[in-house]
PAZAPA-4460 file (N, C-alpha, C; in steps of 0.05 Angstrom, whole numbers, plus 32768, in hexadecimal, padded with zeros to 4 digits):
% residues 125
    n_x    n_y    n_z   ca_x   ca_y   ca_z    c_x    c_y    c_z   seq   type   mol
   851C   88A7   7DBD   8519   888A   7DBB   851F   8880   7D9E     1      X     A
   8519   8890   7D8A   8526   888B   7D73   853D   888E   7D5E     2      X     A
   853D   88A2   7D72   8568   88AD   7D66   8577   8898   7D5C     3      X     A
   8574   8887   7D80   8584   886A   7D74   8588   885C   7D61     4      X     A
   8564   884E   7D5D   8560   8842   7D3E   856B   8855   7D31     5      X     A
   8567   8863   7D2B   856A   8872   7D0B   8591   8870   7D0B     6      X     A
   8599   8875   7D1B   85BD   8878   7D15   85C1   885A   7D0A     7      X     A
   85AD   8845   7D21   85AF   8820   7D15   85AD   8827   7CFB     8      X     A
   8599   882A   7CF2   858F   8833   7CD6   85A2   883D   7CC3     9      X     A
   85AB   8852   7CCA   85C4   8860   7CB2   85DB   884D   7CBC    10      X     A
   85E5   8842   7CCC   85FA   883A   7CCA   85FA   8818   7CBF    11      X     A
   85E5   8809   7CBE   85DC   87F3   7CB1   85CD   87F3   7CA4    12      X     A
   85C5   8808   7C97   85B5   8807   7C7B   85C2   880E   7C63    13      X     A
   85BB   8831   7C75   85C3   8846   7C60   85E4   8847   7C5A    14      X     A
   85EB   8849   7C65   8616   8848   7C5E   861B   882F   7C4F    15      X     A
   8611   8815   7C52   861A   8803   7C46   8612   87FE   7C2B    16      X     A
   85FA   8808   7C2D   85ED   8809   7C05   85FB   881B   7BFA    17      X     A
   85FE   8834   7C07   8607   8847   7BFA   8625   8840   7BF0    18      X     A
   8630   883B   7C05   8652   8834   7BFD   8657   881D   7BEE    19      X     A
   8640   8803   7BE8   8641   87F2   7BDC   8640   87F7   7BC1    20      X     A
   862C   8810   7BB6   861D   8814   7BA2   8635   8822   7B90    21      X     A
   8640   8837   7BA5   865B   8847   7B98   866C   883F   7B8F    22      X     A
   8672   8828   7B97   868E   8819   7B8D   868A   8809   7B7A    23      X     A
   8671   8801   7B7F   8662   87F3   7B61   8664   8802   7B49    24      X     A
   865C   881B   7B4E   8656   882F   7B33   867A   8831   7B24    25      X     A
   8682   8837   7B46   869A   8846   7B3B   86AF   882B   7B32    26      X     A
   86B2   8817   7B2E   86BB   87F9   7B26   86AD   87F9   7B08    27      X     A
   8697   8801   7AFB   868A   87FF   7AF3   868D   8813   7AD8    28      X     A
   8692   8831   7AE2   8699   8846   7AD5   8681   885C   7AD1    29      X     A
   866E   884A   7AE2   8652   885B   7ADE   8652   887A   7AF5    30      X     A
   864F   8890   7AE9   8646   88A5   7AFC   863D   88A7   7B16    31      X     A
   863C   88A4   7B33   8630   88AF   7B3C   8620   88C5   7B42    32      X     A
   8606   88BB   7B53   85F3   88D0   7B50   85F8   88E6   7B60    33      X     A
   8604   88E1   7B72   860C   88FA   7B87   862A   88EF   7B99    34      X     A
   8638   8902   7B94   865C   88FF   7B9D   8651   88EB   7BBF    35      X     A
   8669   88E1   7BC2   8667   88CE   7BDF   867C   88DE   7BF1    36      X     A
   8669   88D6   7C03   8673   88DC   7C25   8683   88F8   7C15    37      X     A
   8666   890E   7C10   866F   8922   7C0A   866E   8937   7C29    38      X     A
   8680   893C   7C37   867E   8945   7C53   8675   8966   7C55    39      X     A
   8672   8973   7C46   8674   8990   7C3F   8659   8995   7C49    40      X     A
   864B   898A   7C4B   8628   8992   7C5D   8629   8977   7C6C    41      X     A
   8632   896F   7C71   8629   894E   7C85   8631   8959   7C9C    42      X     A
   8620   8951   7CAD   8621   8963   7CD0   8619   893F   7CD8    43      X     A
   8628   8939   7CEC   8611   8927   7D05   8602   892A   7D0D    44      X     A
   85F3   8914   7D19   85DF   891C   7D22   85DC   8933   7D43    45      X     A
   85F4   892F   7D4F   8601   8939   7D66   8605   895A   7D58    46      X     A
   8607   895F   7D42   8612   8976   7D40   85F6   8987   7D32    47      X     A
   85E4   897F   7D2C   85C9   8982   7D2D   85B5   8990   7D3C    48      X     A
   85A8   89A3   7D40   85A3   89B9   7D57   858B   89A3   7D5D    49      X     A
   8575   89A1   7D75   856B   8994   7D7B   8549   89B0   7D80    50      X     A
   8531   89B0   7D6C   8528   89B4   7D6D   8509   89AD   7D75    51      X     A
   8502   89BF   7D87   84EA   89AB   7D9B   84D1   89B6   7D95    52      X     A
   84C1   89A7   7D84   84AA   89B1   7D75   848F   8995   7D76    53      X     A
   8480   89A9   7D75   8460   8991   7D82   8453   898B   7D65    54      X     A
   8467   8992   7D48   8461   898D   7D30   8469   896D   7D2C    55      X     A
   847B   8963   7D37   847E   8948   7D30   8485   8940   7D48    56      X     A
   847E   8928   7D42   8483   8912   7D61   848F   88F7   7D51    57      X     A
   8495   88E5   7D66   84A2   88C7   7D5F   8497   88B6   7D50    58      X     A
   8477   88B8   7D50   845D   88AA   7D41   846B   88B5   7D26    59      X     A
   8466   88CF   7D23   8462   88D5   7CFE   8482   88CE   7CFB    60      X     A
   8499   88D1   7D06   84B2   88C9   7CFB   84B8   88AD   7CFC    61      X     A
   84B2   88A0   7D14   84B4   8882   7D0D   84A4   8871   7CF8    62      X     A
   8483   8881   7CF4   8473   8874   7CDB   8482   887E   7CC0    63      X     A
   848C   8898   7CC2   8491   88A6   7CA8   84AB   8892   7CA1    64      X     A
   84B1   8883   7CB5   84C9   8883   7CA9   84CA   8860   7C9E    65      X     A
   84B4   885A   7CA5   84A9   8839   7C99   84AB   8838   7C7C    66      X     A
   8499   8852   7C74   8497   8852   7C5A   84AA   8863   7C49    67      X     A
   84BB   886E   7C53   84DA   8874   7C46   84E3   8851   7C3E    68      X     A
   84E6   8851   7C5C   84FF   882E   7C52   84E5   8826   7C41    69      X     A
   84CE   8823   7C42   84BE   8813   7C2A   84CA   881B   7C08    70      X     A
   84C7   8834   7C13   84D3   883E   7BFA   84EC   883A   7BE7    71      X     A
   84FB   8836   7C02   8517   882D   7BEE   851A   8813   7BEA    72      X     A
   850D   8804   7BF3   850E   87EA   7BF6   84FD   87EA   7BDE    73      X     A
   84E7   87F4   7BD1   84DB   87F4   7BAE   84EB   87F4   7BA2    74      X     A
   84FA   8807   7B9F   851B   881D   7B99   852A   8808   7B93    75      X     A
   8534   87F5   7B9E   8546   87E8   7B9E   853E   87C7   7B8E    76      X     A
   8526   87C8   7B95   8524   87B4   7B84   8517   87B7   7B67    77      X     A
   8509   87C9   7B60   8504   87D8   7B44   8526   87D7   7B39    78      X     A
   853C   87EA   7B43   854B   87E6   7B37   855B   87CD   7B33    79      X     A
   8558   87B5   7B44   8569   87A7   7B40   8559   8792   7B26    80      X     A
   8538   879C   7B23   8531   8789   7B10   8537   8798   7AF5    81      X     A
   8547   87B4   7AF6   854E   87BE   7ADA   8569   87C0   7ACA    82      X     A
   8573   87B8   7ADD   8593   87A9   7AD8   859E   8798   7AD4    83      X     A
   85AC   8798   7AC0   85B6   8776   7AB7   85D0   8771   7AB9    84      X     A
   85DF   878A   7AD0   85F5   8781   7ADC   85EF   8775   7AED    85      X     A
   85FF   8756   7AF3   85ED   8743   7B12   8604   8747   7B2D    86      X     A
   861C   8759   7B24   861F   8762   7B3D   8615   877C   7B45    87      X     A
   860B   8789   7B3C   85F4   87A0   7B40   85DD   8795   7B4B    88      X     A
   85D2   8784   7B3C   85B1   877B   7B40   85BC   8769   7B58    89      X     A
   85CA   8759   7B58   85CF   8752   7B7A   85D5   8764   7B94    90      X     A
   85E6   877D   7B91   85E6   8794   7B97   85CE   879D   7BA7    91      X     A
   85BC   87A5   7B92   85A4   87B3   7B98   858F   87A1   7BA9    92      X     A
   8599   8785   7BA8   8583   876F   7BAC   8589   8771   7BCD    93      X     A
   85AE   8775   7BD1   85BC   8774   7BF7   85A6   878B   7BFC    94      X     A
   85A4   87A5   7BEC   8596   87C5   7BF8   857E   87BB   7C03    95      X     A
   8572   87B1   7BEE   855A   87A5   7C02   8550   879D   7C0F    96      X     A
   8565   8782   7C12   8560   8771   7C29   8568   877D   7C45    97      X     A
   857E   8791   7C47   8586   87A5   7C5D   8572   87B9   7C63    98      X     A
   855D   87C5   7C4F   8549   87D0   7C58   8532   87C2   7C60    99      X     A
   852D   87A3   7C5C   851B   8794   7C5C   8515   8796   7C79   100      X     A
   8537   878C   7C84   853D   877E   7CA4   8533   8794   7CAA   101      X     A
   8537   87B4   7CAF   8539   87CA   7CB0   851E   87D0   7CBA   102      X     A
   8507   87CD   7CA1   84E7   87CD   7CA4   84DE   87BC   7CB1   103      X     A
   84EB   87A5   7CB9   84D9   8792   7CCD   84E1   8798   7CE0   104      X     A
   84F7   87AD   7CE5   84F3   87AC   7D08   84F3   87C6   7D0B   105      X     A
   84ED   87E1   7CF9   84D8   87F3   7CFC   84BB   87EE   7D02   106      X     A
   84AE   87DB   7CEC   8494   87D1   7CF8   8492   87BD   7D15   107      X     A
   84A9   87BC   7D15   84A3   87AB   7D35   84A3   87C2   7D4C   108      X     A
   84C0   87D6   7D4D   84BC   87EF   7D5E   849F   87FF   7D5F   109      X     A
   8492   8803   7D52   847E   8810   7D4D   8466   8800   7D55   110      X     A
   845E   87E9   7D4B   8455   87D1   7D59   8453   87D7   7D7B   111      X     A
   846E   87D2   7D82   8473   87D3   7DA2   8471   87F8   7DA9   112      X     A
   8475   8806   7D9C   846B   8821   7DA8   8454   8827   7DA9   113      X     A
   8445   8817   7D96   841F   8813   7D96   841F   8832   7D87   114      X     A
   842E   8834   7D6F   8424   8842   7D5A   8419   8835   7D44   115      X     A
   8421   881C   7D42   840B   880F   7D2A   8403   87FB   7D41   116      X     A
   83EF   87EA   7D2B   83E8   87D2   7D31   83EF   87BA   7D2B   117      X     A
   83FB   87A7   7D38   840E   8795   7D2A   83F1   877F   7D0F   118      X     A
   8405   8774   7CFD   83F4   8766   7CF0   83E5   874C   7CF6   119      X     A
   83D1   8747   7CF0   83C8   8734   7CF8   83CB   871D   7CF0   120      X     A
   83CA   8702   7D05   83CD   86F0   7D03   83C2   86DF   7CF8   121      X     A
   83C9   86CA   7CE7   83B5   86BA   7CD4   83C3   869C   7CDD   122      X     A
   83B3   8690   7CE2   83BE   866D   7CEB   83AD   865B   7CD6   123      X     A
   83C4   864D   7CD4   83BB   862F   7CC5   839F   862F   7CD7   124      X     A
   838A   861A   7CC1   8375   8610   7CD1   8386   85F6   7CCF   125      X     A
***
């Protein structure tokens, strides 16, 4: 049930920061941190052996994976407040907002799989 999201995920998250970020650097003259769409260990996920183990389930990968995107979504905006290139710091500002969308509708999946509890509601008096 989660395969899906997650390919949503790398193919609207992760590929587009990444390939955004690269061309930035490399326009830029700055190093990258690790070579792109380096294919020499990159397997699909289809080409991936499928191991069936009662160590992890959908709960700990769908929660674990809340606080990854939390994480880069810190990531991204720590760096964009340490840069005073503003097509970078706008850059890093799109990363976020792509992991933002990203985390609200992980917390909504999870929500509806009744692994968390959705937040609670607060109304005007």
């Amino acid at each position: 049930m989660i395969r899906q999201p997650m390919l949503t995920y790398r193919n609207d998250v992760c590929s587009p920061n990444v390939a955004e970020m690269h061309a930035l650097f490399e326009q830029r003259g700055y190093e990258p941190p690790a070579p792109f769409n380096d294919q020499r260990d990159a397997r699909s996920l289809d080409e991936l052996p499928h191991l069936h183990t009662d160590e992890i389930d959908d709960k700990m990968i769908l929660i674990g994976h809340i606080f990854v995107v939390e994480g880069f979504m810190n990531l991204w905006n720590k760096l964009a407040t340490m840069t005073h290139d503003a097509d970078l710091r706008d850059a890093f500002i799109r990363n976020y907002h792509r992991a933002n969308r990203w985390h609200l509708a992980t917390m909504a999946m999870a929500e509806k799989m009744q692994f968390l509890e959705g937040y609670p509601e607060i109304r005007a008096s």
